[in-house]
N, CA, C and O atoms as a GROMACS GRO file, in nm:
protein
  292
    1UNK      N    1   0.084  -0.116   0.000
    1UNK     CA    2   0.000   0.000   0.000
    1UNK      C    3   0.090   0.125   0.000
    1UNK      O    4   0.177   0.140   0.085
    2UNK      N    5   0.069   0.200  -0.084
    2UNK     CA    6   0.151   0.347  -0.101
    2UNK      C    7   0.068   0.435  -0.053
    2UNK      O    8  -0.050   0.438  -0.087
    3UNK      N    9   0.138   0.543   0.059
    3UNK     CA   10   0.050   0.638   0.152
    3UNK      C   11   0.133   0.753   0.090
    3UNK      O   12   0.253   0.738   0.110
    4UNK      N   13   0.106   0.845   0.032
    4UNK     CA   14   0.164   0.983  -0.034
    4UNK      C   15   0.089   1.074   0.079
    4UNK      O   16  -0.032   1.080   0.100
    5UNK      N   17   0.202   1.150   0.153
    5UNK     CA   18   0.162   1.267   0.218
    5UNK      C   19   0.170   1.342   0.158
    5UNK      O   20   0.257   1.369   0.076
    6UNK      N   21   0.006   1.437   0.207
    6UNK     CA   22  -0.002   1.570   0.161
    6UNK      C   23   0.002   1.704   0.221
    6UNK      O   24  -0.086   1.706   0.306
    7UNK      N   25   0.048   1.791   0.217
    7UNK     CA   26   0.033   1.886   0.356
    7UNK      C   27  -0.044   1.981   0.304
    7UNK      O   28  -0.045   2.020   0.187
    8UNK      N   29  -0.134   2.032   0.426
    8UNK     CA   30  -0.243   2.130   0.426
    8UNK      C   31  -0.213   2.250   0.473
    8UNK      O   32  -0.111   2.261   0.541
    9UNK      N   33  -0.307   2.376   0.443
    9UNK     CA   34  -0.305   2.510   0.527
    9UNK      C   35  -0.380   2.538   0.515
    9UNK      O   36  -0.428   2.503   0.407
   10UNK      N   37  -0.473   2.630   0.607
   10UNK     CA   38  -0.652   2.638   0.632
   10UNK      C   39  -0.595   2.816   0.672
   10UNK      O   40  -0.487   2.843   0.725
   11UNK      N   41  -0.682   2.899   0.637
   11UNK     CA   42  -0.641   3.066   0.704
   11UNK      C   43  -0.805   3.061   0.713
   11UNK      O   44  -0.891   2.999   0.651
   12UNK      N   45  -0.807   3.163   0.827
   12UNK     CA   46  -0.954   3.188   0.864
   12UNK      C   47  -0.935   3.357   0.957
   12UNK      O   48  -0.831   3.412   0.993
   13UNK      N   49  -1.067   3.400   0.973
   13UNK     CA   50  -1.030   3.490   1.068
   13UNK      C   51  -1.165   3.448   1.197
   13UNK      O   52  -1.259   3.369   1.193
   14UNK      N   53  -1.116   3.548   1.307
   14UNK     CA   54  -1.176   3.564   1.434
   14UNK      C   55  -1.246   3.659   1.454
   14UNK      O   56  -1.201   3.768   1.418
   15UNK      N   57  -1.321   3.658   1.488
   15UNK     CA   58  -1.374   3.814   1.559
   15UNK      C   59  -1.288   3.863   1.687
   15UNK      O   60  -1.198   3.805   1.748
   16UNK      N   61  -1.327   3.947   1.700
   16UNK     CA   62  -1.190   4.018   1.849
   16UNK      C   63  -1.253   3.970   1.952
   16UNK      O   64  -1.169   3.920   2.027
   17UNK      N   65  -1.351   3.960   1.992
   17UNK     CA   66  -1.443   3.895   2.116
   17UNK      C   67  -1.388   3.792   2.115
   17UNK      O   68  -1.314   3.779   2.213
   18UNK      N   69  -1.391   3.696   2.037
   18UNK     CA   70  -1.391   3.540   2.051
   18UNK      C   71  -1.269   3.484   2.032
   18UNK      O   72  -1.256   3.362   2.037
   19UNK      N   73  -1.139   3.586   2.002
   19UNK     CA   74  -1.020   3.506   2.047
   19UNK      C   75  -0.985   3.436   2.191
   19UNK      O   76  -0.948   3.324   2.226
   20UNK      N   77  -1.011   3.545   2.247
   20UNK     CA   78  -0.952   3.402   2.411
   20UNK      C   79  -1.053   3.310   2.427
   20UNK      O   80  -1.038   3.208   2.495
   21UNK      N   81  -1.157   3.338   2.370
   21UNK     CA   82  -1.283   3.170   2.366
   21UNK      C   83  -1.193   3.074   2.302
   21UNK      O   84  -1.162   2.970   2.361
   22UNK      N   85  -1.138   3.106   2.155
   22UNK     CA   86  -1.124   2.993   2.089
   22UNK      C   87  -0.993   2.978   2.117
   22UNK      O   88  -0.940   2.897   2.041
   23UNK      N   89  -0.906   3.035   2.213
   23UNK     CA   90  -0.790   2.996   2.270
   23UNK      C   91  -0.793   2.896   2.334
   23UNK      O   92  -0.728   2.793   2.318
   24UNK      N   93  -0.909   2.932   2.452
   24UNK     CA   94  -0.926   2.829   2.540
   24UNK      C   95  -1.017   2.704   2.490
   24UNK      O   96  -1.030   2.602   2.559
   25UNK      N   97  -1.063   2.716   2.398
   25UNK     CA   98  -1.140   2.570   2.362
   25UNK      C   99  -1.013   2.476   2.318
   25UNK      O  100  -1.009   2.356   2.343
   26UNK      N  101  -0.914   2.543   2.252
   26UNK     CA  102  -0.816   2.475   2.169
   26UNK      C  103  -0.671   2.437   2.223
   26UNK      O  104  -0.575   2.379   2.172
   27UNK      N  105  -0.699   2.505   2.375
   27UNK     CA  106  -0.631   2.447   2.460
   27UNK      C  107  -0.588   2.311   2.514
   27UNK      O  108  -0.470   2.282   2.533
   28UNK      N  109  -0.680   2.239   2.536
   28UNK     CA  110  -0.672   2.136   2.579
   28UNK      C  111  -0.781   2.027   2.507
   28UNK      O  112  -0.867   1.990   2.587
   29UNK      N  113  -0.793   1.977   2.395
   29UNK     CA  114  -0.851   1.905   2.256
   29UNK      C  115  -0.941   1.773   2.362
   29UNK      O  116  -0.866   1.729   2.450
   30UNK      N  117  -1.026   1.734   2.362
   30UNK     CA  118  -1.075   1.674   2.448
   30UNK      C  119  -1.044   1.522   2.350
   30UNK      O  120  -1.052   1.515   2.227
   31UNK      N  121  -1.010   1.413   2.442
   31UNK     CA  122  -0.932   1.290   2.372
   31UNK      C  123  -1.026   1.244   2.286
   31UNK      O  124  -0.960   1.179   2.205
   32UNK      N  125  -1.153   1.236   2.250
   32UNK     CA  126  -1.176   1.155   2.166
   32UNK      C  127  -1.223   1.224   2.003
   32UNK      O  128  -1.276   1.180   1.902
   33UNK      N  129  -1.145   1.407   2.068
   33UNK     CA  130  -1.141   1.473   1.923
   33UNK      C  131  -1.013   1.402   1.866
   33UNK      O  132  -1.010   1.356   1.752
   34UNK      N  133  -0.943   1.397   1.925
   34UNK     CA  134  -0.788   1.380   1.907
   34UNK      C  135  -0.792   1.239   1.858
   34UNK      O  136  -0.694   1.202   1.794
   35UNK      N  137  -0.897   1.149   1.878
   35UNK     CA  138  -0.866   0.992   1.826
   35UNK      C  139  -0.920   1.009   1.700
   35UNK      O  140  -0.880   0.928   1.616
   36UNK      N  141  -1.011   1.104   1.658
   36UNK     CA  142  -1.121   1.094   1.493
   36UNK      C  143  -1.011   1.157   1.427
   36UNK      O  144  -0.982   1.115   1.315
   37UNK      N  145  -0.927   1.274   1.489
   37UNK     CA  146  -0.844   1.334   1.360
   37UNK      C  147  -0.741   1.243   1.326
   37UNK      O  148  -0.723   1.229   1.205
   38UNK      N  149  -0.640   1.149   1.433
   38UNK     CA  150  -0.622   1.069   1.424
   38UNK      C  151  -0.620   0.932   1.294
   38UNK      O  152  -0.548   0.891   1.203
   39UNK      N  153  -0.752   0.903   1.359
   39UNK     CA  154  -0.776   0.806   1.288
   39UNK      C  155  -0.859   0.892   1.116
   39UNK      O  156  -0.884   0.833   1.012
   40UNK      N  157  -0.875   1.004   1.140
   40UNK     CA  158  -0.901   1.044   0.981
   40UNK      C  159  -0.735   1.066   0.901
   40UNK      O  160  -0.730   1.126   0.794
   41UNK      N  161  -0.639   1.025   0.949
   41UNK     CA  162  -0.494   1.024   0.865
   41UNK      C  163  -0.464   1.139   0.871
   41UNK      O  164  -0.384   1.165   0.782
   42UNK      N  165  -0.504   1.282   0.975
   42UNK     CA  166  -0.469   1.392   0.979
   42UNK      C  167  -0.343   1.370   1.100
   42UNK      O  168  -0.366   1.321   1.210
   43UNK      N  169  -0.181   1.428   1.043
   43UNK     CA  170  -0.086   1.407   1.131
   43UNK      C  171  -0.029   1.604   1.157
   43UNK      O  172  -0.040   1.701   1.082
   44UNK      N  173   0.023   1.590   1.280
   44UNK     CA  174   0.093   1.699   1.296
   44UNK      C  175   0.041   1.873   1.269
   44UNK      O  176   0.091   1.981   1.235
   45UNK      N  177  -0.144   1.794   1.325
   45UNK     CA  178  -0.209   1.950   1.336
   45UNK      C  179  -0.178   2.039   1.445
   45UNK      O  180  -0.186   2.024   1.567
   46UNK      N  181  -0.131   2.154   1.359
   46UNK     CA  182  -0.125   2.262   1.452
   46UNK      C  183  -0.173   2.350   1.428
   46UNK      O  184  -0.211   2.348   1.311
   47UNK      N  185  -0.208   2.490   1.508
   47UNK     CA  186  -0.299   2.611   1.491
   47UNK      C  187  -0.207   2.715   1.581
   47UNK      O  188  -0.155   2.712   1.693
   48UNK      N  189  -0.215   2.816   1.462
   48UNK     CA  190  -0.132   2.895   1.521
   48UNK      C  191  -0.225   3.034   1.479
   48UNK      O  192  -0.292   3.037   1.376
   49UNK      N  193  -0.218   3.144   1.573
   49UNK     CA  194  -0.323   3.260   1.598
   49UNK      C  195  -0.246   3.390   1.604
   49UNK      O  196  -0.177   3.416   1.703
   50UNK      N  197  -0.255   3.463   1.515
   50UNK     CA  198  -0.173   3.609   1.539
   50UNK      C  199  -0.295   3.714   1.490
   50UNK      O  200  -0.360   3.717   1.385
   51UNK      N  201  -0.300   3.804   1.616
   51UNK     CA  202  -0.407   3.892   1.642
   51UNK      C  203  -0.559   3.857   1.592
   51UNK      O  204  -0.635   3.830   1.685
   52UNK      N  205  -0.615   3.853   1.464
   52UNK     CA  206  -0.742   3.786   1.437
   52UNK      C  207  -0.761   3.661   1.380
   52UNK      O  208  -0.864   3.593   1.376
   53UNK      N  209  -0.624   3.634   1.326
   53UNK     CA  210  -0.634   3.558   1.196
   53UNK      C  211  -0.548   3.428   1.220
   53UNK      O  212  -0.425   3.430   1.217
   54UNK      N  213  -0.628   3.303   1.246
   54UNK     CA  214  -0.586   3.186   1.222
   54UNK      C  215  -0.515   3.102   1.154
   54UNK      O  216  -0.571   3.071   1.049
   55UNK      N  217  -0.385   3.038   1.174
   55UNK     CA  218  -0.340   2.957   1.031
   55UNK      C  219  -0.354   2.816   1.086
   55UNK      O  220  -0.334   2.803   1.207
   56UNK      N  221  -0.388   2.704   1.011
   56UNK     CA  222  -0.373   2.586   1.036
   56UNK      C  223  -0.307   2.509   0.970
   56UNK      O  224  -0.313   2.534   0.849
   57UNK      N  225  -0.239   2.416   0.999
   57UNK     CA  226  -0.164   2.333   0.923
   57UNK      C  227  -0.181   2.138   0.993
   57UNK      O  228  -0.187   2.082   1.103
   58UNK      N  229  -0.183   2.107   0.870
   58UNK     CA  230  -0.186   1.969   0.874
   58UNK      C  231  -0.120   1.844   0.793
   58UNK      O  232  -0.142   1.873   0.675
   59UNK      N  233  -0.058   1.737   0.795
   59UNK     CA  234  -0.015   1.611   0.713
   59UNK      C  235  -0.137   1.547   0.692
   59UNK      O  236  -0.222   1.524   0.778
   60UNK      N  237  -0.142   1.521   0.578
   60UNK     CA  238  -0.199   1.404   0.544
   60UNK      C  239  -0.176   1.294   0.488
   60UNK      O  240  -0.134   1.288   0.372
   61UNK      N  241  -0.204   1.177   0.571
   61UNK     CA  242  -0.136   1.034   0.531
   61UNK      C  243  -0.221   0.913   0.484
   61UNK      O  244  -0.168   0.802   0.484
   62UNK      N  245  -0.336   0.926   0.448
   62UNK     CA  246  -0.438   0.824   0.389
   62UNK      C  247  -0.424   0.843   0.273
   62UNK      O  248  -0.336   0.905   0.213
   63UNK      N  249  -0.538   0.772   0.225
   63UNK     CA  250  -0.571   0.700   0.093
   63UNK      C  251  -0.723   0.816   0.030
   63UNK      O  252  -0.710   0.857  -0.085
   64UNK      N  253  -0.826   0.851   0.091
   64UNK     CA  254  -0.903   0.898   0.041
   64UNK      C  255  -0.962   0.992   0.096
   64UNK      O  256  -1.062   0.981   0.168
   65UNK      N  257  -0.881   1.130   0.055
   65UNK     CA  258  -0.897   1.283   0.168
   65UNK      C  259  -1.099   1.293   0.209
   65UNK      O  260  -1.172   1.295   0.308
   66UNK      N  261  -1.108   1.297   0.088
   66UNK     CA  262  -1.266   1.317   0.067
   66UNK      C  263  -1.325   1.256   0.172
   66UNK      O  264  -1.384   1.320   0.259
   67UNK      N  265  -1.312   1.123   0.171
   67UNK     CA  266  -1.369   1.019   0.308
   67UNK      C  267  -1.337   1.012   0.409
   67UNK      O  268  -1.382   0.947   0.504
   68UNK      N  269  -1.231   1.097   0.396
   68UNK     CA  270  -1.183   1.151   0.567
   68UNK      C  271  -1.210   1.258   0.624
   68UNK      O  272  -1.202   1.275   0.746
   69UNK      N  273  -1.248   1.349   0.534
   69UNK     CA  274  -1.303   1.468   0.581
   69UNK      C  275  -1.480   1.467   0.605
   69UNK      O  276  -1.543   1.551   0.670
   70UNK      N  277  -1.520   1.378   0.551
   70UNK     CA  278  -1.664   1.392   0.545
   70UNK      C  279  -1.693   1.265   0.716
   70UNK      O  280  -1.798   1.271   0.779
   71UNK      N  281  -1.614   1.199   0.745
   71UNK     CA  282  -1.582   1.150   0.858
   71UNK      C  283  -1.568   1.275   0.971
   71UNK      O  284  -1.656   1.288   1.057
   72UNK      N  285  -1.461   1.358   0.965
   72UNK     CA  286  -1.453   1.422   1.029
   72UNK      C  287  -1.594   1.539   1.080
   72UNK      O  288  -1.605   1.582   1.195
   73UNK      N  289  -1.670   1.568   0.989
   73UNK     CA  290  -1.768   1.639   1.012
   73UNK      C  291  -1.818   1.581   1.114
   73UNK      O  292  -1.920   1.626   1.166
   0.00000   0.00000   0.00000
């Protein structure tokens, strides 16, 4: 089986209210978010936040993005 990683980047913005909300939600990932991204072949997500605007980054190591993301929903 051949697994071709792909790497991702997601940009989004915040409203100014709701940065330290979504600081603190993303603080501490509650474990059984952490087992679906996991097990959806998403490796080495991180989120990084400068003043409004979100960047995300991710590996991807499966076979069929589509069916992993529609999992993830």
């Amino acid at each position: 089986m051949l697994i071709i990683k792909r790497f991702y980047g997601q940009i989004g913005t915040l409203k100014e209210d709701k940065i330290d909300e979504y600081k603190q939600l993303h603080s501490n990932p509650w474990p059984d978010v952490l087992k679906v991204i996991s097990e959806c072949n998403l490796r080495n997500y991180s989120i990084f936040i400068h003043q409004c605007l979100v960047f995300s980054y991710f590996e991807y190591v499966g076979e069929n993005y589509e069916a992993d993301m529609k999992r993830m929903e």
